[in-house]
C-alpha positions in Angstrom: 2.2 -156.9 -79.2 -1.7 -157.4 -79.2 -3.7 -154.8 -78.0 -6.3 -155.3 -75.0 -10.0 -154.4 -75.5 -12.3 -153.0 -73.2 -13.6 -156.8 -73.9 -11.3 -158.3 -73.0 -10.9 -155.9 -69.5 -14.6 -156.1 -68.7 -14.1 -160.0 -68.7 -10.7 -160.0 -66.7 -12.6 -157.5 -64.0 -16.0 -159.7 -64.1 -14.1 -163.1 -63.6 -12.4 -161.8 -60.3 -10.3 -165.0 -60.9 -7.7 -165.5 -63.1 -5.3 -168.5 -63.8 -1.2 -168.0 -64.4 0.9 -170.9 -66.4 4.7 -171.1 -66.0 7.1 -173.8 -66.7 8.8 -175.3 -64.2 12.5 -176.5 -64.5 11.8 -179.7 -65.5 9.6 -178.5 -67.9 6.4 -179.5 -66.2 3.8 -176.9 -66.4 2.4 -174.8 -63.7 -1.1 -174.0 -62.8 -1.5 -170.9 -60.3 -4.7 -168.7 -59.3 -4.3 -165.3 -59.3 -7.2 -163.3 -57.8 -4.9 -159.5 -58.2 -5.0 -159.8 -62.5 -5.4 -156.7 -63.4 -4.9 -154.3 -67.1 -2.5 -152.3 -66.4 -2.6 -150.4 -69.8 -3.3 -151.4 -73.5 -0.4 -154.4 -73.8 0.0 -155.3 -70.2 -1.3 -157.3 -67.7 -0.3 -157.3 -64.2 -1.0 -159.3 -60.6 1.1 -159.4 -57.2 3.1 -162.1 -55.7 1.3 -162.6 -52.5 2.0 -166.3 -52.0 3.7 -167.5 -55.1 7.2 -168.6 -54.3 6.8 -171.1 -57.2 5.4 -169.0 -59.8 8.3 -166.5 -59.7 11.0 -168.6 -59.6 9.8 -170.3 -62.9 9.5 -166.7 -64.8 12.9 -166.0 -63.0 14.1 -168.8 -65.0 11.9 -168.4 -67.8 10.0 -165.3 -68.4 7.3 -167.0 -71.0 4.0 -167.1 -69.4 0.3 -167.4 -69.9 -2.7 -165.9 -67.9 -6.4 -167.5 -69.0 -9.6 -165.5 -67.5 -13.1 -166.9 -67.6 -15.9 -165.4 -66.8 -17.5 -168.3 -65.9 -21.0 -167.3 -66.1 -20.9 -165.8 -70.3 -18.7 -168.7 -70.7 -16.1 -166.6 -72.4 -12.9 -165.6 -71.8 -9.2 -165.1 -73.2 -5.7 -166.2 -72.9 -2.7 -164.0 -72.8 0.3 -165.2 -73.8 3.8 -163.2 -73.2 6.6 -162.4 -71.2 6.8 -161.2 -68.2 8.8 -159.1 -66.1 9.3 -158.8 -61.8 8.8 -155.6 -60.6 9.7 -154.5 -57.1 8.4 -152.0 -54.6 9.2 -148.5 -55.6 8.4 -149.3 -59.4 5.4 -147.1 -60.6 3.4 -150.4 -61.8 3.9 -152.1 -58.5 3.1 -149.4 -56.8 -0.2 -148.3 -58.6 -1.3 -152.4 -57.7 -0.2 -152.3 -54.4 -2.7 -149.3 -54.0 -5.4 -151.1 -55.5 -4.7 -154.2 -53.8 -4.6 -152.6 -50.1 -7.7 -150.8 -50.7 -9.6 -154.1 -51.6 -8.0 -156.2 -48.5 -6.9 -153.5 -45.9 -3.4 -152.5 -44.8 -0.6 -155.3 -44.3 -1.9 -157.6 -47.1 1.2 -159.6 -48.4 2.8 -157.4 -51.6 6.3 -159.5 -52.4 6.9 -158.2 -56.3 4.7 -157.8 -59.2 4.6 -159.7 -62.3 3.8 -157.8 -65.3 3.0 -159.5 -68.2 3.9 -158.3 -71.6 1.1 -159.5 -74.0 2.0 -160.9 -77.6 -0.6 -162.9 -78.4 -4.4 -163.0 -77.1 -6.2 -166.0 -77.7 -10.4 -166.2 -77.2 -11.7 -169.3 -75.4 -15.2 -169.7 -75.9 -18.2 -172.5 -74.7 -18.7 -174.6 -77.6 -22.5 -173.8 -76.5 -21.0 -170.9 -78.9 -20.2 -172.9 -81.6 -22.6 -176.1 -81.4 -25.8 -173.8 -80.6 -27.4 -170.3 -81.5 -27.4 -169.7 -78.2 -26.9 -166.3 -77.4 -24.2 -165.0 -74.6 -27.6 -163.2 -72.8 -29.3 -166.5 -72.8 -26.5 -168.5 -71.8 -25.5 -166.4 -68.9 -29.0 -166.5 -67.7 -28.8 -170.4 -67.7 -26.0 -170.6 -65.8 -27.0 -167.8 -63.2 -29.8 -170.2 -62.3 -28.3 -173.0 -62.6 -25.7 -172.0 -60.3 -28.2 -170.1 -58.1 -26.9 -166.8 -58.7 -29.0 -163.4 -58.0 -30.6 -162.7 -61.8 -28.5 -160.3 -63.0 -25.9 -162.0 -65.5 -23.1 -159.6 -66.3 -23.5 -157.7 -69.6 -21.6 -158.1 -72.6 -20.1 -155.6 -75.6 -21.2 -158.3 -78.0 
């Protein structure tokens, strides 16, 4: 198992987006945003099923999965690859989510199962403004802030 850095959780929390990949039976992938990615401790990642009828019946059939999170303005991120596992209300994991989740969006907000993911492997993906420029991540984040017309106050980085 790979072990998740406070990195890696600062740009998971930051990106407020995240993006799940499954396969589907015929072997096609599958694309899904997931807005509840969260670390649930130092080698797992976990969101809720609120809508995703086609997300958990591919891990149902095949557990493998990959969730990528960007934060889009440092143009950095990772991708965690593992296997995941359905967990159902009553479960402590689902259950410390759920909390989270109802707290953030109010009482009643859909909570069907959640998907924890066991991480093997963490992969970085980087801009290749990283790797083409000396650019650095304080620079580039300001660029993109204005660029995108953001309020000037780019997210700080560990690096």
């Amino acid at each position: 198992m790979s072990a998740i850095t406070d990195d890696m959780r600062d740009i998971i929390d930051s990106a407020k987006l995240s993006f799940a990949a499954t396969i589907c039976a015929d072997g096609s992938p599958n694309l899904s945003p997931k807005g509840s990615v969260r670390v649930y401790d130092d080698e797992h990642l976990i969101f809720m099923d609120i809508n995703s009828p086609e997300t958990v019946a591919n891990l149902r059939r095949d557990p493998r999965m990959e969730i990528c999170s960007i934060d889009f303005i440092r143009r950095r991120g990772y991708r965690f690859k593992g296997t995941a596992e359905l967990l159902p209300a009553g479960h402590p994991a689902y259950e410390w989510l759920r909390d989270w989740l109802l707290d953030l969006n109010g009482p009643g907000y859909p909570a069907n199962e959640a998907v924890l993911l066991r991480v093997e492997r963490i992969l970085p993906v980087l801009s290749p403004a990283y790797t083409f420029t000396d650019i650095q991540e304080a620079d580039l984040a300001k660029a993109w802030t204005e660029k995108y017309g953001l309020p000037n106050n780019p997210p700080q980085s560990a690096h």
